[in-house]
C-alpha positions, 0 to 999 in steps of 0.5 A, spaced: 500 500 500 503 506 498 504 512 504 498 516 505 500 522 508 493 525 513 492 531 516 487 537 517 492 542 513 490 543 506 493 540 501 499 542 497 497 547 491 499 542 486 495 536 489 489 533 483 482 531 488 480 525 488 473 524 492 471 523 499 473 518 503 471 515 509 474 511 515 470 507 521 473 502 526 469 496 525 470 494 533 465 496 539 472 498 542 475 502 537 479 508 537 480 514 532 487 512 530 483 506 528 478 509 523 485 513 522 487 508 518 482 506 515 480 514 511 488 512 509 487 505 507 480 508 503 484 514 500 491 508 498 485 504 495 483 511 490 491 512 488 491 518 493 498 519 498 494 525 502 488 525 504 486 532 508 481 530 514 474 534 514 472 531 521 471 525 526 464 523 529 463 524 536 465 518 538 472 518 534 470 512 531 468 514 524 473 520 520 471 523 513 476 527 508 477 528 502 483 524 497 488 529 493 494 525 488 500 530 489 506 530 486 510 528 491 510 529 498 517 527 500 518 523 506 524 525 510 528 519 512 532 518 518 538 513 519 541 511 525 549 509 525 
């Protein structure tokens, strides 16, 4: 699955929308970090690597955003010696 970046930040301007995602924790216990990964999952499947997140229900349990494809965000990268 590719890297999907998601915060509550605008997309860069050269980002292209994709469409609306969503996330939702399928367990009775579940956590707003799940449904995170869920929205990232759904945005991954669409060819989106940023999803700009719109809102988590009251619960934490369900996120929406919406998926841009951008020309590449680069992740930064560390390494130990």
């Amino acid at each position: 699955m590719n890297e999907v970046k998601a915060s509550h930040d605008a997309p860069p301007s050269k980002c292209v929308e994709i469409t609306k995602v969503t996330g939702t924790s399928a367990s009775v216990k579940g956590t707003p970090e799940d449904a995170l990964k869920d929205l990232k999952k759904d945005a991954a499947n669409r060819g989106a690597n940023y999803v700009r997140i719109d809102e988590y229900s009251s619960y934490g349990t369900a996120v929406t955003g919406v998926a841009y494809k951008c020309p590449w965000i680069k992740i930064a990268m560390s390494f130990s010696v």
